[in-house]
PAZAPA-4460 file (N, C-alpha, C; in steps of 0.05 Angstrom, whole numbers, plus 32768, in hexadecimal, padded with zeros to 4 digits):
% residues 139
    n_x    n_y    n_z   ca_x   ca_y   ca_z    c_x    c_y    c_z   seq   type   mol
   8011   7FE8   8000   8000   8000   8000   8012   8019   8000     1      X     A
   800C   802B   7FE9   8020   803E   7FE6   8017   8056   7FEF     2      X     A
   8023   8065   8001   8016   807B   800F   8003   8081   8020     3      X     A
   7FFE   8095   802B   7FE9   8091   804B   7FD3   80A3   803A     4      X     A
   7FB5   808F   803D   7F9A   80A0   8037   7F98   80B5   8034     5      X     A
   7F9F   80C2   8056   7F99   80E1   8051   7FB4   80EF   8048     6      X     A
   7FA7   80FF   8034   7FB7   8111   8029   7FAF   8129   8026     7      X     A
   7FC1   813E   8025   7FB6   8164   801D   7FAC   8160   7FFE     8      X     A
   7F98   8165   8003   7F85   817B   7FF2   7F80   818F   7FE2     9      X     A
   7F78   819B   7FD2   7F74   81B8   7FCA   7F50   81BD   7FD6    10      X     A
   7F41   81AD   7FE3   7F1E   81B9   7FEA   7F22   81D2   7FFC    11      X     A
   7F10   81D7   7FF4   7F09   81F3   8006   7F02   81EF   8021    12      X     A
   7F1B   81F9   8032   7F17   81FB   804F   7EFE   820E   805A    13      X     A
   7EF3   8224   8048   7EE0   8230   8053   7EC5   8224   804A    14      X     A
   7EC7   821D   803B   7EAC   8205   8034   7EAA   81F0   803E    15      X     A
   7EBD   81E2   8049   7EAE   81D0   805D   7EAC   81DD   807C    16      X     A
   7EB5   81ED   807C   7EB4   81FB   8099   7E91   8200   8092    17      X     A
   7E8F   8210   8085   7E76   8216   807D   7E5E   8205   8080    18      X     A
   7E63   81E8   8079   7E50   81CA   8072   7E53   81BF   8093    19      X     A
   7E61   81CF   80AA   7E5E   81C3   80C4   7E3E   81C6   80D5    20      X     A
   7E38   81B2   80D7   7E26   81B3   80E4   7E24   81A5   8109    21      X     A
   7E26   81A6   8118   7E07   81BC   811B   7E1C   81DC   8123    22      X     A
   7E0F   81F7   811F   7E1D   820E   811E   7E35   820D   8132    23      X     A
   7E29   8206   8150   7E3F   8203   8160   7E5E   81F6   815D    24      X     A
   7E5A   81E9   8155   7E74   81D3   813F   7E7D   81E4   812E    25      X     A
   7E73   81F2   811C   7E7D   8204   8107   7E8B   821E   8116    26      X     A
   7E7C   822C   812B   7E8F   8239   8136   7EA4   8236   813D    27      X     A
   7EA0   8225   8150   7EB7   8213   815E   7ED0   820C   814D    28      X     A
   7ECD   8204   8137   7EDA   81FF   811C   7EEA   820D   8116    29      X     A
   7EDF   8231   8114   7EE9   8249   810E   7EF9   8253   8118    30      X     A
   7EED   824C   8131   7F02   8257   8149   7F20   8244   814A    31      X     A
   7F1C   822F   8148   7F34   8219   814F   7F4D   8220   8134    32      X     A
   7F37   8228   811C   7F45   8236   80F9   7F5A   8244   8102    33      X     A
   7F48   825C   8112   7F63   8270   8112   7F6E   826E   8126    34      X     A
   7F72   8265   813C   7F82   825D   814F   7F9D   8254   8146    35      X     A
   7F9A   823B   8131   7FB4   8220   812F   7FB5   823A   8111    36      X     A
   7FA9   824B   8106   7FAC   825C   80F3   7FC9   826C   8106    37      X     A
   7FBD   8279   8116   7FD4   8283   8127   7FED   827D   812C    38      X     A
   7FF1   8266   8138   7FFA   8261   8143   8011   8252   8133    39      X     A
   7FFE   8241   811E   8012   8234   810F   8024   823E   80F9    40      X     A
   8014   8255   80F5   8026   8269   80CF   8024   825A   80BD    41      X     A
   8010   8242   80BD   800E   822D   80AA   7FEE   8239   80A4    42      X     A
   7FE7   823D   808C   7FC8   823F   8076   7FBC   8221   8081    43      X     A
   7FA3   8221   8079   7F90   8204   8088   7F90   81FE   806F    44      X     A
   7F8D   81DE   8071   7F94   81D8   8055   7F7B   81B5   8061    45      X     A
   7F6B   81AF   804A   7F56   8197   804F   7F6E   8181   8047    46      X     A
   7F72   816A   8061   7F7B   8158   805C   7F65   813F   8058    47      X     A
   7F66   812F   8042   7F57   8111   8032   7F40   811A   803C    48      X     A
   7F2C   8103   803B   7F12   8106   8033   7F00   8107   8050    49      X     A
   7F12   80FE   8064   7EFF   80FF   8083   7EFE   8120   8088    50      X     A
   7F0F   812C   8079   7F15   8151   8085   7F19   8153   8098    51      X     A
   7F34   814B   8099   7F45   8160   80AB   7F50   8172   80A9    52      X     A
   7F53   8187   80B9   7F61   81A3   80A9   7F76   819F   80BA    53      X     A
   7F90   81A5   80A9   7FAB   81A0   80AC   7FBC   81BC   80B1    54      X     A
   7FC9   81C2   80B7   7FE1   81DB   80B5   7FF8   81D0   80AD    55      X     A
   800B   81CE   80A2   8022   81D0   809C   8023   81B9   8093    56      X     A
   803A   81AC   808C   803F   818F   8083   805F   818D   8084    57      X     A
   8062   8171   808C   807E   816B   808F   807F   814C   808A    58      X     A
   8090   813C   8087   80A1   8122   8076   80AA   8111   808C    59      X     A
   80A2   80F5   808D   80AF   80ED   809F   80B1   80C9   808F    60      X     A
   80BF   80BD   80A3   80BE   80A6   8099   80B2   8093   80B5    61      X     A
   80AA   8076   80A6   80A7   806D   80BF   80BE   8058   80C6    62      X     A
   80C0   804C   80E2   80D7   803D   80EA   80DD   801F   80D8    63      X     A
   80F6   801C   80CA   80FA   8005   80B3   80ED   800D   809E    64      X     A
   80E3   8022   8091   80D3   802C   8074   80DF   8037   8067    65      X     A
   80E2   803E   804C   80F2   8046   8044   80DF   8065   8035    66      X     A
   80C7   805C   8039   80B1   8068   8025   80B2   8082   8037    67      X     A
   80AC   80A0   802C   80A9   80AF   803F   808D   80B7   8036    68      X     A
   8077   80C3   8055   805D   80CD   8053   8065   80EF   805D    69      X     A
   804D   80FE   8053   8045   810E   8061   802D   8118   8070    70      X     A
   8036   812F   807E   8019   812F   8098   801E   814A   8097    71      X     A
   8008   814F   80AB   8006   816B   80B1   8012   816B   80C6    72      X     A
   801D   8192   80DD   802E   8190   80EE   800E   8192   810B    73      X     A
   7FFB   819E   80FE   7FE1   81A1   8114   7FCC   81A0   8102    74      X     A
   7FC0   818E   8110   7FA1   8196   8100   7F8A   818C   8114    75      X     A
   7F6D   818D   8110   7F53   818A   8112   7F43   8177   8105    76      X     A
   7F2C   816C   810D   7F1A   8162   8101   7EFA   8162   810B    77      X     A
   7EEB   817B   8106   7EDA   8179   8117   7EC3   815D   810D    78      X     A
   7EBB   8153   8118   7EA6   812F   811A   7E91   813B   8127    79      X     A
   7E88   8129   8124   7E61   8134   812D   7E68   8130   814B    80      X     A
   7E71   811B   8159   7E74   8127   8174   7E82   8131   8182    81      X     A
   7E9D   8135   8178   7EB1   8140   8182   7EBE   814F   816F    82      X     A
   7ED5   815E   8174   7EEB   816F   8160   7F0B   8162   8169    83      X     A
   7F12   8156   8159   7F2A   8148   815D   7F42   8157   8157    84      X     A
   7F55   815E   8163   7F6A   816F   8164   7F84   8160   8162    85      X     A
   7F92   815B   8156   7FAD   8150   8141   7FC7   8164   814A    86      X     A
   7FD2   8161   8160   7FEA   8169   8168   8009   814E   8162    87      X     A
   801E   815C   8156   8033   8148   8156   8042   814B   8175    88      X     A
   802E   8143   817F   8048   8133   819C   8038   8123   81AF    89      X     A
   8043   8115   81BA   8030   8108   81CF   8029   8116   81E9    90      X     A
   800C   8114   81E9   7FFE   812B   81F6   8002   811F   8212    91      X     A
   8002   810C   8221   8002   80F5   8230   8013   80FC   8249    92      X     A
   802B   810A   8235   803E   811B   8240   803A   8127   824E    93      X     A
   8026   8140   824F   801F   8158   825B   800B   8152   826D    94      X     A
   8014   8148   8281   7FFF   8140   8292   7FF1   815E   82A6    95      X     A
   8003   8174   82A4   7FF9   818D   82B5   7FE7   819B   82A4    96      X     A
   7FEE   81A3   8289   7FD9   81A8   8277   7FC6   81A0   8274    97      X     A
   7FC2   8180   826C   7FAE   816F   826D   7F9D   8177   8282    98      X     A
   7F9D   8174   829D   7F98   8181   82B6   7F88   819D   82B3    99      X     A
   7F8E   81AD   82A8   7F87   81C4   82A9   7F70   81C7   828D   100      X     A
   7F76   81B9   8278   7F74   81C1   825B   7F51   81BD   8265   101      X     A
   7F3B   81AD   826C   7F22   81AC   8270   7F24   818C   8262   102      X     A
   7F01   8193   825A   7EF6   8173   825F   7F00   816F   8233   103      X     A
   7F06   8155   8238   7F0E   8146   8227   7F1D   8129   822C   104      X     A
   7F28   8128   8216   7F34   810F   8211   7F46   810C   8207   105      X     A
   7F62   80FE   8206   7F72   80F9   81F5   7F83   80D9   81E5   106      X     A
   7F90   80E4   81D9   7FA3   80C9   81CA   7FC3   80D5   81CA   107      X     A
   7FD6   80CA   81BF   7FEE   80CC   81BC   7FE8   80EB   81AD   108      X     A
   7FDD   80E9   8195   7FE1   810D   818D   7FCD   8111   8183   109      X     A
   7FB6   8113   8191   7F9A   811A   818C   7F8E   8125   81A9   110      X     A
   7F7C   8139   81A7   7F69   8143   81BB   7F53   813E   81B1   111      X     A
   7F3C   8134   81C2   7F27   812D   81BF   7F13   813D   81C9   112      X     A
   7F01   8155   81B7   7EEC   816D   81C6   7EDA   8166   81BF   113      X     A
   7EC3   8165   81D1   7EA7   8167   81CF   7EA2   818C   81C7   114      X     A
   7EA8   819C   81D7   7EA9   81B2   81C7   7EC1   81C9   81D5   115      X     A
   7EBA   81DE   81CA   7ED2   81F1   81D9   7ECD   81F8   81F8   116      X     A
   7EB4   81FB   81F9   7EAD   8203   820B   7EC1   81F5   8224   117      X     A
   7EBE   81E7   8222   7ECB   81CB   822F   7EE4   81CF   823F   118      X     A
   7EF8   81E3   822E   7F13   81E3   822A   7F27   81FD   8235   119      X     A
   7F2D   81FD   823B   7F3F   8217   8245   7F4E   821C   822D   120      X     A
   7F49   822D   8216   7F59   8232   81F8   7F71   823B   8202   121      X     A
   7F74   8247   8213   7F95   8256   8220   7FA9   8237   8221   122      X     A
   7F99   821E   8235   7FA4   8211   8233   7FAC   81FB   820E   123      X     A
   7F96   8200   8207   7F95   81EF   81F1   7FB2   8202   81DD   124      X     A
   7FB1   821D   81DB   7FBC   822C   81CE   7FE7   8223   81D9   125      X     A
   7FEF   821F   81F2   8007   8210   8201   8008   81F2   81F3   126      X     A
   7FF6   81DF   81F1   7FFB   81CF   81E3   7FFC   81D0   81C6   127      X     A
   7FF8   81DE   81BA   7FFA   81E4   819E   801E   81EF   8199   128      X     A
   801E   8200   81AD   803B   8211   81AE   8050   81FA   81B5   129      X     A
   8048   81EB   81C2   805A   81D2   81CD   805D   81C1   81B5   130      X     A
   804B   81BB   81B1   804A   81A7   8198   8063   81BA   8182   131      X     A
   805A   81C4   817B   8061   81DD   8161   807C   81D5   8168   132      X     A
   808C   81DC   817C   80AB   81E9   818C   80B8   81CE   8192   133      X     A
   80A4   81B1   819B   80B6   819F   8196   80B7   818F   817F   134      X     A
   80A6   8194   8167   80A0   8184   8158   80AA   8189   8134   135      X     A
   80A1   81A0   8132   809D   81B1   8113   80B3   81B6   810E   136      X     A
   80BA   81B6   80F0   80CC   81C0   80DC   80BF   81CA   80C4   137      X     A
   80C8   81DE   80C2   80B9   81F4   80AD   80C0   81D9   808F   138      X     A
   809D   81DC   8082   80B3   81CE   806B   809C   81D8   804F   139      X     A
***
């Protein structure tokens, strides 16, 4: 199997922002846009067909492969029940943030939101910066 499913895109990031339903989600959406917009200096870019919106992209290989993939350095996915957040580092790590960040859920480099409300963005905004400072290479 040659290459990883999801891949960048050319769809319109503001058109599916747009097709979010229910409104709350779509805000939420907006808000999270320009945040990792901020933060990252990376344009949102629709990664494969589940839509994820991606920022940046960088090359990696995996361990014994010779094949190289690409990914994004942060991205999102808002789902009908949650908004899935795509950080490169293991979140698992940050057990004081975690602590502080509000109600959710996580994986190795995913946050799991039911909504913002939820969330302390100050905190969410430190893990993004963390991620970014141990992880990213401009490419």
């Amino acid at each position: 199997m040659a290459g990883l499913a999801t891949q960048e895109t050319n769809k319109s990031v503001d058109q599916f922002i747009e097709g979010i339903e229910p409104s709350s989600k779509k805000e939420d959406s907006r808000i999270l846009l320009k945040i990792m917009e901020e933060l990252s200096g990376f344009k949102p870019k629709i990664w494969g067909d589940n839509f994820i919106i991606g920022f940046g992209k960088y090359k990696y290989q995996r361990k014994g492969q010779k094949e190289e993939y690409e990914w994004f350095h942060l991205g999102f996915a808002p789902r009908k029940t949650k908004i899935t957040v795509y950080l490169t580092m293991d979140i698992g790590q940050e057990e004081e943030l975690l602590k502080k960040l509000g109600k959710c859920k996580w994986g190795k480099g995913c946050l799991y939101i039911n909504k913002l409300a939820d969330i302390d963005l100050d905190v969410l905004k430190e893990l993004i910066l963390k991620s970014k400072n141990a992880q990213w290479h401009q490419s």
